[in-house]
Backbone as CSV, one residue per row, in Angstrom:
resi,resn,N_x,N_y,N_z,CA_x,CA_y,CA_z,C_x,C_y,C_z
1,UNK,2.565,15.612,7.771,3.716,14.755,7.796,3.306,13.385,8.331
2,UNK,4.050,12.495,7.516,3.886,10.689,7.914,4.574,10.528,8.894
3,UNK,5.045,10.007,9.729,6.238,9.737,10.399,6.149,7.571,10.944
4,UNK,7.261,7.160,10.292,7.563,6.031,10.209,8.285,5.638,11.293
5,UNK,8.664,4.105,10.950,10.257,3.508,11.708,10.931,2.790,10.216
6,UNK,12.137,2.713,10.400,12.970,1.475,9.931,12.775,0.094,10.953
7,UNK,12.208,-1.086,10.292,11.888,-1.922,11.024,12.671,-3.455,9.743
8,UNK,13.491,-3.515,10.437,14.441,-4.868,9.755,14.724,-4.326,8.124
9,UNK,15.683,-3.257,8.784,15.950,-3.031,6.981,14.557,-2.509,5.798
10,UNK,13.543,-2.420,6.712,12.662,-1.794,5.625,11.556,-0.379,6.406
11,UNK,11.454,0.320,5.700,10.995,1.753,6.067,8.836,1.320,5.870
12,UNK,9.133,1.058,7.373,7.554,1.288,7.554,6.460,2.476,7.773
13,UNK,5.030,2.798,7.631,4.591,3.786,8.016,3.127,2.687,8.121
14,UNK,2.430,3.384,9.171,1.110,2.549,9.472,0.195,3.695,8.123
15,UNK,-0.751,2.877,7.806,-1.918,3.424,6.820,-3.336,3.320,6.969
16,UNK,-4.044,3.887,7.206,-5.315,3.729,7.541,-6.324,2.995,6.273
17,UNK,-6.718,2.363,6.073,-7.356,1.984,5.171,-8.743,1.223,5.411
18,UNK,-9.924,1.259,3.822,-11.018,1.444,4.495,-11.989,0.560,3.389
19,UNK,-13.047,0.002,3.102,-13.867,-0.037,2.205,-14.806,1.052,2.194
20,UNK,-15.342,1.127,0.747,-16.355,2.333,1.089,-17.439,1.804,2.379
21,UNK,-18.025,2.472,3.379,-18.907,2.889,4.375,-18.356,1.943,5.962
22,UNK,-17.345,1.492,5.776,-16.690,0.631,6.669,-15.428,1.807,7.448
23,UNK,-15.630,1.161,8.602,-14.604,1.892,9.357,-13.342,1.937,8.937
24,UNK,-11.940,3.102,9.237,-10.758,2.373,9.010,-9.978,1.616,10.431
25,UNK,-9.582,0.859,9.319,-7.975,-0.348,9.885,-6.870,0.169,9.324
26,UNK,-6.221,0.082,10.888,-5.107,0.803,10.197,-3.582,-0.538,9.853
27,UNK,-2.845,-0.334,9.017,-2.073,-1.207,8.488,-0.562,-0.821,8.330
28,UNK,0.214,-1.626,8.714,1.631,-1.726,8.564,1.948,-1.801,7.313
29,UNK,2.888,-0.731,6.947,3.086,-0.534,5.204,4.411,-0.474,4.822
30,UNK,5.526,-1.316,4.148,6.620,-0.964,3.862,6.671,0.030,2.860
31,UNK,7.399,0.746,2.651,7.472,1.723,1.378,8.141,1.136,0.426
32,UNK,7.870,0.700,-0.420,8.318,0.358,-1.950,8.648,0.919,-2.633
33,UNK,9.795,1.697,-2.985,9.874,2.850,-4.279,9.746,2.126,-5.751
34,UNK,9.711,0.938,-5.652,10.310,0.400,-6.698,8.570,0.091,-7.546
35,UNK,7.870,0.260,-6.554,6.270,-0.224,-6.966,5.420,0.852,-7.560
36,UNK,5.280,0.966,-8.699,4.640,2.384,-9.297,3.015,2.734,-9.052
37,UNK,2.537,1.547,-8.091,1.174,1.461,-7.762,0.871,2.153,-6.393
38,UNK,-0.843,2.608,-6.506,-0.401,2.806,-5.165,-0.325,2.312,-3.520
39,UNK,-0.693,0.612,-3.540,-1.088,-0.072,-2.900,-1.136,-1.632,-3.268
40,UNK,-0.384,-2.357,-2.582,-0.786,-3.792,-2.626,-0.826,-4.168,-1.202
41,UNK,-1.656,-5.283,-1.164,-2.136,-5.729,-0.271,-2.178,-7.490,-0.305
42,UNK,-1.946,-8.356,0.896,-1.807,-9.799,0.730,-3.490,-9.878,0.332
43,UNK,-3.655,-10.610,-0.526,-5.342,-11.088,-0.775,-5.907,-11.501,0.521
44,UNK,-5.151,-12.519,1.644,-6.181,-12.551,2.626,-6.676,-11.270,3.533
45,UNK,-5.563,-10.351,2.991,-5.730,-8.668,4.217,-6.910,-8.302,3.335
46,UNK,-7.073,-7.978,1.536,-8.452,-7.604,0.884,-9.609,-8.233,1.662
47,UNK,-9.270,-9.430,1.292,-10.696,-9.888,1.919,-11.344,-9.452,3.534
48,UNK,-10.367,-9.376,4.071,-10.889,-9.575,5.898,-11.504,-7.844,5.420
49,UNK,-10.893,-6.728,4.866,-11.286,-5.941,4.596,-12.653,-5.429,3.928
50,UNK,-12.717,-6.488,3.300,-14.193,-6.616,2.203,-14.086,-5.387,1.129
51,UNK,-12.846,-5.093,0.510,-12.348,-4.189,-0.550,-13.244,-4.960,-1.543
52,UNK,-14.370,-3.393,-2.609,-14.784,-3.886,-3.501,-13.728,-4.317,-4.705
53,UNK,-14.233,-5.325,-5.728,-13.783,-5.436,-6.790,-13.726,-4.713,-7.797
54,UNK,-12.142,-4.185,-7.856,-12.765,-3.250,-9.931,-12.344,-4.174,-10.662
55,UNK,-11.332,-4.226,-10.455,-11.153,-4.773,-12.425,-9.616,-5.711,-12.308
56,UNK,-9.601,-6.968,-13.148,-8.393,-7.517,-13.371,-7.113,-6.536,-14.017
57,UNK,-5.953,-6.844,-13.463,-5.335,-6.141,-14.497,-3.814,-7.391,-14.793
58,UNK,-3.082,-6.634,-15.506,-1.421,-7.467,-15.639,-0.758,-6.672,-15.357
59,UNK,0.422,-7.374,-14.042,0.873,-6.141,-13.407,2.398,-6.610,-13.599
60,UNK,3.390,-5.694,-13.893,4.607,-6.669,-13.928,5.821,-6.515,-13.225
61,UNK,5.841,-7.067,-12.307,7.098,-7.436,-11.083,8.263,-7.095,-11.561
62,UNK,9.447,-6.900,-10.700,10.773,-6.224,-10.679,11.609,-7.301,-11.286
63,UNK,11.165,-8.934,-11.309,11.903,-9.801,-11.902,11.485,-9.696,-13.543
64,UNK,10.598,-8.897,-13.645,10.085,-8.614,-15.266,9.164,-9.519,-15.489
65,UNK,8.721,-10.630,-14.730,7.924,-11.444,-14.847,6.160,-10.295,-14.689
66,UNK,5.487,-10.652,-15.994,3.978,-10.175,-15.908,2.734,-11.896,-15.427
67,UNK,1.943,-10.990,-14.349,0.925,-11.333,-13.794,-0.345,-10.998,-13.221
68,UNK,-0.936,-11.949,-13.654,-2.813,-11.335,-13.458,-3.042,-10.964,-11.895
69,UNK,-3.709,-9.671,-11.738,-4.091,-9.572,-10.741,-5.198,-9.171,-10.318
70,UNK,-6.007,-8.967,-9.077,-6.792,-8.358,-8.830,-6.709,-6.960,-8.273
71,UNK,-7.637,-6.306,-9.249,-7.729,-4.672,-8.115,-9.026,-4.361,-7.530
72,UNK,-8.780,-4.218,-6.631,-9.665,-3.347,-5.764,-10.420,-1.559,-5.173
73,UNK,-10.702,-1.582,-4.523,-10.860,0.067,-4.172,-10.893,0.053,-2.665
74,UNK,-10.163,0.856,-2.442,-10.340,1.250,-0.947,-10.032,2.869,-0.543
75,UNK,-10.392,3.258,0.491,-9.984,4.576,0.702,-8.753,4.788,1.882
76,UNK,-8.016,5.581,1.647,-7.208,5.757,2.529,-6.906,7.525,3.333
77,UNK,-6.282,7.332,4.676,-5.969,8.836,4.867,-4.308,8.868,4.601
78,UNK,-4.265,9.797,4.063,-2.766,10.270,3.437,-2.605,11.811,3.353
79,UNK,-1.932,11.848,4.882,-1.225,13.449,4.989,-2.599,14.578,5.272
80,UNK,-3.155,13.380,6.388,-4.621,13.914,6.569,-5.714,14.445,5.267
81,UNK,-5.862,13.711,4.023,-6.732,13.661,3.513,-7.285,12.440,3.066
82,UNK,-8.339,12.092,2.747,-8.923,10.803,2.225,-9.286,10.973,0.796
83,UNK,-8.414,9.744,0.677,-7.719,9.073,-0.483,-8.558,7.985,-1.247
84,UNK,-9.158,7.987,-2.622,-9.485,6.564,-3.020,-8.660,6.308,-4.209
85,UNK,-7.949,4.648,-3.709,-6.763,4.389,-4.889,-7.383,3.082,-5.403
86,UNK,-6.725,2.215,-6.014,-6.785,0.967,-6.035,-5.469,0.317,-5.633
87,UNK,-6.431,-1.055,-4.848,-5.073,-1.790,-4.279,-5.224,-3.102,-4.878
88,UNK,-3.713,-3.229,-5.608,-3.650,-4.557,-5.658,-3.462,-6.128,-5.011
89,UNK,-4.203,-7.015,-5.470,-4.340,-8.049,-4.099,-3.138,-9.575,-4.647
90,UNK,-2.227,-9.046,-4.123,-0.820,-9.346,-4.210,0.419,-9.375,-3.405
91,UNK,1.055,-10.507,-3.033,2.223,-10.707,-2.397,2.090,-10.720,-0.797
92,UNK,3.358,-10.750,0.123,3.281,-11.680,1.084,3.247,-10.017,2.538
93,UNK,3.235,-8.777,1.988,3.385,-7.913,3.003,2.733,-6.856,2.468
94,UNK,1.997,-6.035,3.147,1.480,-4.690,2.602,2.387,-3.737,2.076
95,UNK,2.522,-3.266,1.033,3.680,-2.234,0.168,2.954,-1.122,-0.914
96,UNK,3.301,0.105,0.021,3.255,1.717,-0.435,3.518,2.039,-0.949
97,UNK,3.396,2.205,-2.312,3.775,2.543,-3.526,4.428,3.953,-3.877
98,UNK,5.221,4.375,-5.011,4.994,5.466,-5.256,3.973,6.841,-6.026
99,UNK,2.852,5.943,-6.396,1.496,6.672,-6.645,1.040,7.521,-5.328
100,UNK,1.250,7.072,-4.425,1.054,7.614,-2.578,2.062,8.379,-2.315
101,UNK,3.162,8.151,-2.965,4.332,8.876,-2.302,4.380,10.219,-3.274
102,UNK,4.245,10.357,-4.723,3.943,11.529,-5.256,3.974,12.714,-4.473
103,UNK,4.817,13.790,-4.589,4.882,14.657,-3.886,5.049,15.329,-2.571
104,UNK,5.883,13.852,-2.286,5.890,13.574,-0.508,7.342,13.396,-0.392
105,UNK,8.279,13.960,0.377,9.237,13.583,0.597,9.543,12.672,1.626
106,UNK,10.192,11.578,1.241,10.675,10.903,2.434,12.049,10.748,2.850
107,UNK,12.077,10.476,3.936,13.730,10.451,4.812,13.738,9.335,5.718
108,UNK,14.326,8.410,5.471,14.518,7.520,6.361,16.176,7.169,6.964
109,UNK,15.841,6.869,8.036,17.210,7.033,9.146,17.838,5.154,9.048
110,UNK,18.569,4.415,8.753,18.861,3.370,8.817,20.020,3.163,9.659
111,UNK,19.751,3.734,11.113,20.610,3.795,11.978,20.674,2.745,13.343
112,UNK,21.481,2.326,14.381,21.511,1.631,15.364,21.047,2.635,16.052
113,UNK,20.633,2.494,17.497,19.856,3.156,18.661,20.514,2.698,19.449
């Protein structure tokens, strides 16, 4: 089991993430249902990471607008196993896709304390 917060209206979970033979960093992740990938990442977080390069792709946003991007590889732990996905190096916050979420139930509480 993951276990998150709701943090300003959006359902976070930290993620460990890694280049191949590099230690992991672990990372603040909103959950995105809406993102069918399994990982994006701001390009300056790829880099500090040193995520290898795979391959360009066209990826296309919720406004329907399509755009070039970069993918990467990194490994991740997910539900205590290690994970290699590709992350795309895109937009202004780290966002958890549902390729990661596959078979995972989530529950989030959007409550006052």
């Amino acid at each position: 089991m993951i276990t998150g917060m709701v943090v300003d209206l959006r359902p976070v979970v930290c993620l460990e993430v890694r280049a191949p033979g590099r230690p992991f960093a672990s990372v603040e992740c909103v959950i995105d249902t809406g993102f069918e990938g399994a990982l994006a990442l701001p390009t300056e977080l790829v880099a500090s990471l040193d995520l290898p390069y795979l391959t360009g792709i066209c990826a296309n946003l919720a406004d329907g607008t399509d755009v070039s991007v970069d993918a990467h590889r990194a490994g991740v732990l997910w539900n205590g196993r290690h994970m290699e996905v590709a992350v795309l190096a895109m937009g202004h916050r780290p966002l958890l896709g549902s390729a990661l979420l596959a078979g995972t139930e989530v529950v989030a509480r959007f409550v006052d304390h």
